[in-house]
N, C-alpha and C positions, 0 to 999 in steps of 0.2 A: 642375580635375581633373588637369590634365597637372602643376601643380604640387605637391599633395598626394602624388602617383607621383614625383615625382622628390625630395621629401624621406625618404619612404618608403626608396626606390632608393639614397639615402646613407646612408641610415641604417640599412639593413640588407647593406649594405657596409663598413662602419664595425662593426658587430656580430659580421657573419660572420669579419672578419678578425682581432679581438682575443680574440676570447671562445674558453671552451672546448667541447666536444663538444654538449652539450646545448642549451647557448642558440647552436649555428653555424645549429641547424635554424631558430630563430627570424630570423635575420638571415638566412636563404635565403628563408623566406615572405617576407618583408617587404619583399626584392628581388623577387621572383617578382610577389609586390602591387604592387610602385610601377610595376614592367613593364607589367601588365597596364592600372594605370590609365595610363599615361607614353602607350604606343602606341591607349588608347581615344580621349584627350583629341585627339592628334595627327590622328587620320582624323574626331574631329570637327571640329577647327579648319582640316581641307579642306572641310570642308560645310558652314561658317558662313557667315553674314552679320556684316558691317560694322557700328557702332552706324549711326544715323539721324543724316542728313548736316542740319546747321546750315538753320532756312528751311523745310528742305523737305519732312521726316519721312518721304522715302520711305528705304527700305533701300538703302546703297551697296554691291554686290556687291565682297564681300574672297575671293580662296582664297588657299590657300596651295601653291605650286608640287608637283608629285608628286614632282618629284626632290629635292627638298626635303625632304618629309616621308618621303620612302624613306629618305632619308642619316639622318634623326633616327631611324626605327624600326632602322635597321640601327645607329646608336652606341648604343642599348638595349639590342640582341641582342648583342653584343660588351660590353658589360658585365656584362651577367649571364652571358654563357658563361665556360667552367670555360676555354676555347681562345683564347690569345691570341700576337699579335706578340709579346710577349715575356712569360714567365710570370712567375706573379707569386711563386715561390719565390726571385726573384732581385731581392730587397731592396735599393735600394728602386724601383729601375727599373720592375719588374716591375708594379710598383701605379701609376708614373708614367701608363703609356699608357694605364687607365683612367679616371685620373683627367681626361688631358686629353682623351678621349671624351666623359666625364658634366660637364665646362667648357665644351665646344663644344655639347653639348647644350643647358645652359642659357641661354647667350649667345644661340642659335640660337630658343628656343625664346621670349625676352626679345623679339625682336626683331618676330618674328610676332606676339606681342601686341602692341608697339608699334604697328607698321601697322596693326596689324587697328582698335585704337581708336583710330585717328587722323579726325578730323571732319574732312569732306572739305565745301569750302562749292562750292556748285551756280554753275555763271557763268550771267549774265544774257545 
């Protein structure tokens, strides 16, 4: 989910900002969509479990920290806000700081998956 929203989230970033009037409205939903799945995926991946640890099939408890997932839903909301550290009429700077928001996000977001499926074997 969180990654369907975050190609969504590029992609209708990437729309909104080349295209003309009509299709900008299409590249707002589609950010507004990848948002809405980006921070669903996120408060689920605080309420998940781990796969089933090697041996032992019980469930190995994974969360994901809150400050954590606060800092990813907050570089969400500052990419789809119209408000930023530096606008984005001021080419090409302006598009830089979101960019490296929606970079930290994914890196961020890469990472939590890694842990999350990582098979933890049980000591004897």
């Amino acid at each position: 989910m969180v990654w369907i929203g975050l190609v969504l989230l590029a992609a209708g970033s990437v729309t909104a900002l080349v295209s003309d009037a009509p299709v900008v409205w299409i590249g707002a939903g589609a950010m507004a969509a990848g948002a809405v799945l980006v921070i669903a995926g996120l408060v689920r991946l605080r309420q998940g479990r781990a796969r089933a640890a090697l041996g032992g099939g019980a469930d190995v408890p994974y969360r994901t920290g809150k400050g954590k997932i606060a800092a990813m839903i907050a570089a969400v909301v500052y990419i789809i806000s119209p408000i930023d550290l530096i606008p984005d009429v001021f080419l090409p700077v302006g598009i830089v700081d979101d960019a490296t928001a929606f970079t930290w996000l994914l890196v961020a977001a890469a990472q939590e998956y890694t842990r999350r499926s990582r098979r933890v074997v049980p000591r004897s």
